[in-house]
FIKEKE-218331 format. One record per residue (C-alpha): residue in one letter; x negated, y, z. Coordinates in Angstrom, 3 decimals, m for minus. Each point is the difference from the previous one (the first is absolute). Last residue first. Layout:
<"a",<X,Y,Z>>
...
//
This chain:
<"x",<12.188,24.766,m19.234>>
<"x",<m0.417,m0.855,3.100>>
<"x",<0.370,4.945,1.214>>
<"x",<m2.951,1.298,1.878>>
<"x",<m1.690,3.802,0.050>>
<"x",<2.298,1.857,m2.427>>
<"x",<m1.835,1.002,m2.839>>
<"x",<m3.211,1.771,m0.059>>
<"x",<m2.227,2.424,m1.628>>
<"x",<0.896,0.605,m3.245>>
<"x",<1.228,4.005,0.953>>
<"x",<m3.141,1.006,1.337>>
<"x",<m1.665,m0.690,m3.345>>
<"x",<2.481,1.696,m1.709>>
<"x",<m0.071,2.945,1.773>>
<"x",<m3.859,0.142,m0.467>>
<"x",<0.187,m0.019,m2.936>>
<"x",<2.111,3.064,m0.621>>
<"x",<m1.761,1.673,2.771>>
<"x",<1.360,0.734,2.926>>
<"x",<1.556,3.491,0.403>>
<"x",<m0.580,2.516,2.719>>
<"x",<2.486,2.243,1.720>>
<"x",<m2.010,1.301,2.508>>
<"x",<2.479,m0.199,2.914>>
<"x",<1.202,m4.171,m0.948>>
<"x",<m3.580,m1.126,0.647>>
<"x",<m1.701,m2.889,m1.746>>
<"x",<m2.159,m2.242,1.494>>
<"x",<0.443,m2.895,m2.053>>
<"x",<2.105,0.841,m3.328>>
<"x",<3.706,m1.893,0.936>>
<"x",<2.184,2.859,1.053>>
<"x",<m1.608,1.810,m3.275>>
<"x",<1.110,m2.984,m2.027>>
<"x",<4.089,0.295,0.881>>
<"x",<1.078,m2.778,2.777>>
<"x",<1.574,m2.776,m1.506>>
<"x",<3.603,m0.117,0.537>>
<"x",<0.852,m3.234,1.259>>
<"x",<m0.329,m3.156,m1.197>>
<"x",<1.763,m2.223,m2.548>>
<"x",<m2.085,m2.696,m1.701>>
<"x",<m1.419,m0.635,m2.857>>
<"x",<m4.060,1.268,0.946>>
<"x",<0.576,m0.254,3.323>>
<"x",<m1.285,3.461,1.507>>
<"x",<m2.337,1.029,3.172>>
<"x",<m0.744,3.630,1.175>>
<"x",<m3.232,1.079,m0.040>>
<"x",<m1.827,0.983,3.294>>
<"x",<m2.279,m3.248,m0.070>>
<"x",<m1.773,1.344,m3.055>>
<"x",<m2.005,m2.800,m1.633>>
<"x",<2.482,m2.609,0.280>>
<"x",<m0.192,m3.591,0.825>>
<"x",<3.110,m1.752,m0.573>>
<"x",<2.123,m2.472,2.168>>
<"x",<1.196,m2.562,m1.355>>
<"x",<3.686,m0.423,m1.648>>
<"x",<2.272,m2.976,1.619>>
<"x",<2.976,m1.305,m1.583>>
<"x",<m0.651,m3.630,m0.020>>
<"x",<m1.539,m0.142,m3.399>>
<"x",<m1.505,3.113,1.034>>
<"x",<1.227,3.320,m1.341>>
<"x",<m1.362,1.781,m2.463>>
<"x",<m3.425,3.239,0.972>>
<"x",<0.916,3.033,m0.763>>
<"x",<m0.075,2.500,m2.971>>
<"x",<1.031,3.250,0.108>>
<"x",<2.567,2.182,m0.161>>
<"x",<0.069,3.510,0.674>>
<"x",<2.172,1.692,m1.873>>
<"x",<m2.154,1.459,m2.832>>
<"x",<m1.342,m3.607,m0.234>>
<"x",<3.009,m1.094,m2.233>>
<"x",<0.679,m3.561,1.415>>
<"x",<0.624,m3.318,m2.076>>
<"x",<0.604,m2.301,2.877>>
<"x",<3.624,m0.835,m1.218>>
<"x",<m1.743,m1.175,m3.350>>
<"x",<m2.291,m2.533,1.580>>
<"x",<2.931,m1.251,1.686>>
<"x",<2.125,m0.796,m2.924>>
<"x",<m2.601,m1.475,m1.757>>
<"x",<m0.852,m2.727,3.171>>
<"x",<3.878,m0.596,m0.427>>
<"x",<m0.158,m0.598,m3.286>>
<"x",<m2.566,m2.196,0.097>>
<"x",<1.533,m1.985,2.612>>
<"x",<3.046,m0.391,m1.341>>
<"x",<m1.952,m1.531,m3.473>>
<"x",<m2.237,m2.131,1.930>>
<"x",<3.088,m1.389,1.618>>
<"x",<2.071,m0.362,m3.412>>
<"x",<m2.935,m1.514,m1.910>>
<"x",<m0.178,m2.643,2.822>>
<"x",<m0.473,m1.256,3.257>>
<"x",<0.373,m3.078,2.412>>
<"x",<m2.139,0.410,2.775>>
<"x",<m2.330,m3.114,0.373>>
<"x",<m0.719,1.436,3.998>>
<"x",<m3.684,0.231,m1.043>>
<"x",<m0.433,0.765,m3.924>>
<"x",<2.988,0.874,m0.258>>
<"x",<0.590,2.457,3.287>>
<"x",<m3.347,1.295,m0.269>>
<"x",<0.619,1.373,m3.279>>
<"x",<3.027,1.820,0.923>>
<"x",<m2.238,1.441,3.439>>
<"x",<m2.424,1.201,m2.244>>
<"x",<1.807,1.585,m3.254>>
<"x",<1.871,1.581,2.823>>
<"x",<m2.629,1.563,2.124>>
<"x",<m1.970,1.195,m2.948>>
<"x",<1.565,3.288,m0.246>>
<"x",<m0.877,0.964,3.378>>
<"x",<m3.501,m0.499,m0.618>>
<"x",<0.151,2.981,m2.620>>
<"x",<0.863,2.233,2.840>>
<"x",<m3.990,m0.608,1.042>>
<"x",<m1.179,2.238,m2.827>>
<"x",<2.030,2.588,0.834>>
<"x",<m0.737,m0.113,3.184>>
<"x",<m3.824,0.829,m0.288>>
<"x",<m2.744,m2.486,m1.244>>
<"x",<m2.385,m0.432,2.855>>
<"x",<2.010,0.609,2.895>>
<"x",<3.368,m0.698,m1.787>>
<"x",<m1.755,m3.952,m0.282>>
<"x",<m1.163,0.834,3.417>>
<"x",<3.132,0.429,2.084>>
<"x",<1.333,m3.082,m2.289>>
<"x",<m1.984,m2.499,1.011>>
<"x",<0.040,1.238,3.420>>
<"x",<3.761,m0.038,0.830>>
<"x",<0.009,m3.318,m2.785>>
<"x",<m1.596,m1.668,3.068>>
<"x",<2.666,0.102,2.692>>
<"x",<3.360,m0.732,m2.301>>
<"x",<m0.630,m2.206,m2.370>>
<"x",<m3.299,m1.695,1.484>>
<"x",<0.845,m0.111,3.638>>
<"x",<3.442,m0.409,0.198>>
<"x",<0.935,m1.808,m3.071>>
<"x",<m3.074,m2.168,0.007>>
<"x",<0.499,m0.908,3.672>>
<"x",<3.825,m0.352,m1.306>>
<"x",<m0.658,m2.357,m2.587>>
<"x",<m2.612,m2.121,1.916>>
<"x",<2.502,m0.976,3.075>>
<"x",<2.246,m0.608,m2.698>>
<"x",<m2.467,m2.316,m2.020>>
<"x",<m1.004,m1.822,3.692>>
<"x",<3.328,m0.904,0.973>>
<"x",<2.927,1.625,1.453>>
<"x",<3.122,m0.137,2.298>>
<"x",<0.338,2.770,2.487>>
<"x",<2.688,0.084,2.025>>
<"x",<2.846,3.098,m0.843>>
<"x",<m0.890,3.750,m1.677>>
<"x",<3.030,0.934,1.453>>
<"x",<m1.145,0.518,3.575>>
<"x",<m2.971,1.527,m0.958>>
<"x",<1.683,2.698,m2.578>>
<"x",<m1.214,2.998,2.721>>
<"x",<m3.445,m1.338,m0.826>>
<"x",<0.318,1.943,m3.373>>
<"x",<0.304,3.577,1.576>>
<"x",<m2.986,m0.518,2.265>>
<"x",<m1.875,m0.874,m3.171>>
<"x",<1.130,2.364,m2.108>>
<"x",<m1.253,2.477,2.745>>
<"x",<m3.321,m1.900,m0.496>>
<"x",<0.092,0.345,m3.837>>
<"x",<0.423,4.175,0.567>>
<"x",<m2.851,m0.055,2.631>>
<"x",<m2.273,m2.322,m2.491>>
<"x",<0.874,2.482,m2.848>>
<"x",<m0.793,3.571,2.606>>
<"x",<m2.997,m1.266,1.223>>
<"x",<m1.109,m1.066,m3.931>>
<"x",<1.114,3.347,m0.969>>
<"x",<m1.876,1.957,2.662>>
<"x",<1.261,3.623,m0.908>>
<"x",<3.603,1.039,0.371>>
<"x",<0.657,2.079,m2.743>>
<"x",<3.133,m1.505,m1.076>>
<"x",<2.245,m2.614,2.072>>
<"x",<3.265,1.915,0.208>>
<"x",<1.072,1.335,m3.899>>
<"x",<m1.631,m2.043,m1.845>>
<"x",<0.843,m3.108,2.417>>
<"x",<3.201,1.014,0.026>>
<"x",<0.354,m0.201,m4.022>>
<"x",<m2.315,m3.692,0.027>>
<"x",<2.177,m1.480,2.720>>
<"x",<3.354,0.493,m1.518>>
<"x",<m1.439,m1.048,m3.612>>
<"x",<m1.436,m3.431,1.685>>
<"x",<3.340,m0.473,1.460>>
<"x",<1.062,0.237,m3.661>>
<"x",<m2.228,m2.781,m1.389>>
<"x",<1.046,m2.344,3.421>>
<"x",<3.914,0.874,m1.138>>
<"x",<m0.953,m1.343,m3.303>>
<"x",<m1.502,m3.304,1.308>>
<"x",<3.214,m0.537,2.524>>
<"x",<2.170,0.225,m2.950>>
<"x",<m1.686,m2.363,m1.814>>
<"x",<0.002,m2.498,2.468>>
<"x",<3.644,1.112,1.074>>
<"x",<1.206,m0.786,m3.280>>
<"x",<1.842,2.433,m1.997>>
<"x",<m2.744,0.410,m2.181>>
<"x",<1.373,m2.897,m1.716>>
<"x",<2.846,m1.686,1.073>>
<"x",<2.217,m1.817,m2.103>>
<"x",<m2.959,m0.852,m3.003>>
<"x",<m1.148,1.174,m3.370>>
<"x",<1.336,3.837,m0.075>>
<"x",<m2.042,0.580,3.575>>
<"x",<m3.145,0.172,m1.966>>
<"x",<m1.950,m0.098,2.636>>
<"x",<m3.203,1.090,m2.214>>
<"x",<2.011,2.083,m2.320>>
<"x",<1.503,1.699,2.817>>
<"x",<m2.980,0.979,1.644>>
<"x",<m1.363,1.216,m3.499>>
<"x",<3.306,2.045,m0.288>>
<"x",<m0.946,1.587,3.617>>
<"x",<m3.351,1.014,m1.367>>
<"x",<0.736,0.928,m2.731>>
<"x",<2.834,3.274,1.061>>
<"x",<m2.561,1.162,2.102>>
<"x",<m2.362,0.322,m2.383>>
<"x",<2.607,1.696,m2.407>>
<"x",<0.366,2.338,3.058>>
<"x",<m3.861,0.683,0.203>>
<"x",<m0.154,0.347,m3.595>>
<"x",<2.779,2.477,m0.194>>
<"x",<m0.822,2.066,2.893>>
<"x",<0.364,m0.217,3.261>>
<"x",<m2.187,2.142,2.092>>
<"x",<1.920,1.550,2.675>>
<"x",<m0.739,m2.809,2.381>>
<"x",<0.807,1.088,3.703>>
<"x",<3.520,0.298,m0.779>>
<"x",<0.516,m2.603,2.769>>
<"x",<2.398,m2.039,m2.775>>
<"x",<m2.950,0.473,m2.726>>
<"x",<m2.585,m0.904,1.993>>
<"x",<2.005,m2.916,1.452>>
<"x",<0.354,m1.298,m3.731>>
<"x",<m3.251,1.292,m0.959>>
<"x",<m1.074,m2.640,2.941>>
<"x",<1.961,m2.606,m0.691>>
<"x",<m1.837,m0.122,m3.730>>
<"x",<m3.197,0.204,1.923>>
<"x",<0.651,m3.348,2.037>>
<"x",<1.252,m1.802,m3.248>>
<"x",<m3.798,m1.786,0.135>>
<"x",<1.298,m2.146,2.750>>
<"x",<2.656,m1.116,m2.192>>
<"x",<m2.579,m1.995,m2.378>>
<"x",<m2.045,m1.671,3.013>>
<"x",<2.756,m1.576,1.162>>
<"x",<1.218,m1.394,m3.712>>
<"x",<m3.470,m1.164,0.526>>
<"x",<0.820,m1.438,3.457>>
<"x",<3.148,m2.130,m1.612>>
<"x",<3.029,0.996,1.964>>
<"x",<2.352,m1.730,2.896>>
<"x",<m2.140,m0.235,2.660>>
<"x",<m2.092,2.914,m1.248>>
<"x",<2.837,2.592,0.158>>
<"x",<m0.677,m0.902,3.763>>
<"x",<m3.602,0.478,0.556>>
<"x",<m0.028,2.841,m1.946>>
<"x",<2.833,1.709,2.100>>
<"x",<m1.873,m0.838,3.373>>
<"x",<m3.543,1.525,m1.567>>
<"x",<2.081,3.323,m0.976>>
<"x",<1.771,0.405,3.446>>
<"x",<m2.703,m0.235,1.934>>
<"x",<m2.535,1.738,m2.652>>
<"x",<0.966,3.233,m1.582>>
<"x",<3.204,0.705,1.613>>
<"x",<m0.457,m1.104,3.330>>
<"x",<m3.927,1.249,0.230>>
<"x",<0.744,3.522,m1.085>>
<"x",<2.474,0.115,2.782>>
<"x",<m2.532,m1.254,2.509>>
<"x",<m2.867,2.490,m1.935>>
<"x",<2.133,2.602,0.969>>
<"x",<0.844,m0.397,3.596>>
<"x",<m3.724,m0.847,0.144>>
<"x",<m1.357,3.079,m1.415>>
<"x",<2.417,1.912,2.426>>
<"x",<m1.402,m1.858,3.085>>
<"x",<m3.377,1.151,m0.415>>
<"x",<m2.582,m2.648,0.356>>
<"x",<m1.305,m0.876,m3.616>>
<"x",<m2.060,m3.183,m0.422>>
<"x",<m3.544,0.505,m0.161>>
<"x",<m2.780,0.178,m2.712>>
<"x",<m3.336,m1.110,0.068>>
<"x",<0.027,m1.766,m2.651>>
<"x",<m1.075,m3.145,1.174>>
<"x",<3.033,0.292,2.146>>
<"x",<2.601,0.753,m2.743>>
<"x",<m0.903,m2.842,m1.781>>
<"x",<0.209,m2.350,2.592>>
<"x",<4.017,1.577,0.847>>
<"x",<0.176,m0.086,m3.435>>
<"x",<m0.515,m3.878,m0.077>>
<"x",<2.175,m0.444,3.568>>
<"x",<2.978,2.167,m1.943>>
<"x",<m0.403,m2.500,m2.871>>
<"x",<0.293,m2.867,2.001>>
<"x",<3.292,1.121,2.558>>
<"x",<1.407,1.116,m3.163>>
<"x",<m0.020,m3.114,m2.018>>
<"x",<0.699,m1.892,3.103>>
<"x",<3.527,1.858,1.241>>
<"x",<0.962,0.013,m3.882>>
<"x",<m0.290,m3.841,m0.841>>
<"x",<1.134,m1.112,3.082>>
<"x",<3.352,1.948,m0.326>>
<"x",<0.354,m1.406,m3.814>>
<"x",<m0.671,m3.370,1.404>>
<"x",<m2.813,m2.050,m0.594>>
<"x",<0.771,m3.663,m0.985>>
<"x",<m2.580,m0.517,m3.083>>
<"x",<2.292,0.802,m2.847>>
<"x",<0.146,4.143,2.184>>
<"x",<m3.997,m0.067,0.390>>
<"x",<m0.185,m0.980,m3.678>>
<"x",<2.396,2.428,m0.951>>
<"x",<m1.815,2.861,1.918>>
<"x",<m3.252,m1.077,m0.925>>
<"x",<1.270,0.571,m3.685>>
<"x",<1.847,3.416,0.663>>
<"x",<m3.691,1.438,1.068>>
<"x",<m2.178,m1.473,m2.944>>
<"x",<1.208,3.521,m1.629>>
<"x",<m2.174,1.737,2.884>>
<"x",<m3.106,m2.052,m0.004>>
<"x",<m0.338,m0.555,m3.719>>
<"x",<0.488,3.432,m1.124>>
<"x",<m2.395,1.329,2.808>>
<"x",<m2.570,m2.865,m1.296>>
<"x",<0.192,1.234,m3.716>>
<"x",<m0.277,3.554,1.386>>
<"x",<m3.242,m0.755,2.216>>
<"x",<m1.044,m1.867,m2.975>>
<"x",<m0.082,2.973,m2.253>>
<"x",<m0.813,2.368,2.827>>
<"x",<m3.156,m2.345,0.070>>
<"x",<m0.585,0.046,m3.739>>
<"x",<0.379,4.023,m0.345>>
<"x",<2.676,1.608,m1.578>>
//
């Protein structure tokens, strides 16, 4: 990989899994969870709004598109940013971090349950089965009253699972649209018309300076910048190259916490965490002969970029998640006509078919 995808990567990494820390910090420094959500959104849909301009592109106009990128926006990034904000009152940001790579594990489940996922084998269902025990190892409800029976934790799970919701209608709603970076700043601006419904609970604001900071760097570096960071890291490297990113959310966001927040941690965490991380790289093991592909992880806060494809016709896939049907290879070979009964070519197809994801997930 070359040294600037390298870094590009490092940064990405750093960016998205720094996420859960600027929300703690914003949350120990007076912001409430309300005030935290309306801002983060209202900054990163002004960043891909910028974005979106010196692209040339422009925000979509038909009503449908909207209906569906408001109930894409609910699930995948009103309701999401509120839940984080709350679990984190009450739970350390890495521990955060940790649960918000249990997204894909939520989303075999709902595969599964929708019947849209009919490949479960046994690695992807030991995979499943990890993941969950690594949550439990790092709660470890065995040692005190509560345990994941908190609302904090309960709050962070639900936010994973929301993510799941979002990601299967997204697959199935939000695909071939063109203009990603239109279509992610319209999707964060319907999150932010969703968000300012909270206004009257979000209550007076009492700050200083390092909240004020927190959620400018939330906002705009967490959730407006990664959009580009990681449109070109699958640019230049593919998808599958850029899934690897998702992996280092954790490891980030628990590191953050102790060396930042002084996070207390230990073999048991690291342990949970590793487990978990296991578990979910063996739920995303695919068998290509269905149509899987690689995508690009969800943000720290839930959002996935956009991706640049080189076939705008082809359908988009989340490598992990549920998503409908995808459409056999011959529907997806570029000018291809139902009456002469061509076939793509094997290569082809498969190029076609690693095109893109859903369009925006944070995460």
């Amino acid at each position: 990989m070359p040294l600037a995808s390298t870094l590009r990567m490092a940064a990405l990494a750093l960016l998205w899994g720094s996420g859960f820390l600027w929300i703690k910090l914003a949350l120990n420094h007076g912001l409430s969870p309300a005030q935290i959500t309306i801002t983060r959104c209202a900054l990163g849909t002004a960043v891909l709004l910028l974005l979106a301009r010196s692209a040339g592109q422009r925000l979509p106009r038909d009503r449908a598109t909207w209906t569906h990128l408001a109930i894409a926006a609910l699930f995948c990034n009103a309701i999401p940013f509120a839940l984080f904000s709350i679990g984190e009152q009450t739970v350390d940001s890495g521990i955060a971090g940790v649960l918000n790579a249990t997204t894909p594990l939520w989303s075999l489940l709902l595969g599964i349950f929708l019947g849209t996922d009919r490949g479960l084998g046994r690695v992807r269902l030991t995979g499943l089965f990890l993941g969950f025990a690594g949550t439990l190892l790092i709660f470890a409800p065995w040692q005190r009253s509560a345990g994941l029976l908190t609302w904090g934790a309960l709050s962070l799970l639900a936010a994973a699972a929301s993510y799941a919701v979002a990601f299967a209608y997204m697959a199935r709603k939000l695909t071939d649209r063109g203009a990603p970076t239109a279509m992610s700043a319209a999707q964060l601006l319907a999150a932010t018309a969703w968000t300012t419904l909270s206004v009257p609970a979000a209550g007076p604001l009492h700050t200083d300076a390092t909240g004020l900071l927190a959620i400018t760097a939330l906002g705009i570096l967490g959730t407006g910048v990664t959009f580009y960071l990681n449109y070109r890291l699958i640019a230049d490297e593919g998808p599958t190259s850029a899934a690897t990113v998702g992996y280092l959310l954790p490891v980030v966001s628990v590191a953050l916490g102790v060396l930042v927040l002084n996070e207390s941690t230990g073999p048991r965490i690291w342990a949970g965490m590793a487990i978990v991380l296991t578990g979910v790289a063996m739920t995303r093991t695919r068998r290509t002969s269905e149509g899987d592909v690689a995508g690009c992880p969800p943000a720290a806060d839930g959002v996935s970029a956009p991706v640049p494809s080189k076939a705008p016709q082809s359908r988009q896939t989340e490598d992990g998640y549920p998503a409908a049907a995808p459409p056999s290879l011959a529907e997806q070979a570029p000018n291809h006509n139902p009456q002469q009964g061509r076939r793509p070519k094997p290569s082809q197809g498969r190029e076609e078919l690693r095109a893109k994801p859903p369009l925006t997930g944070t995460r």
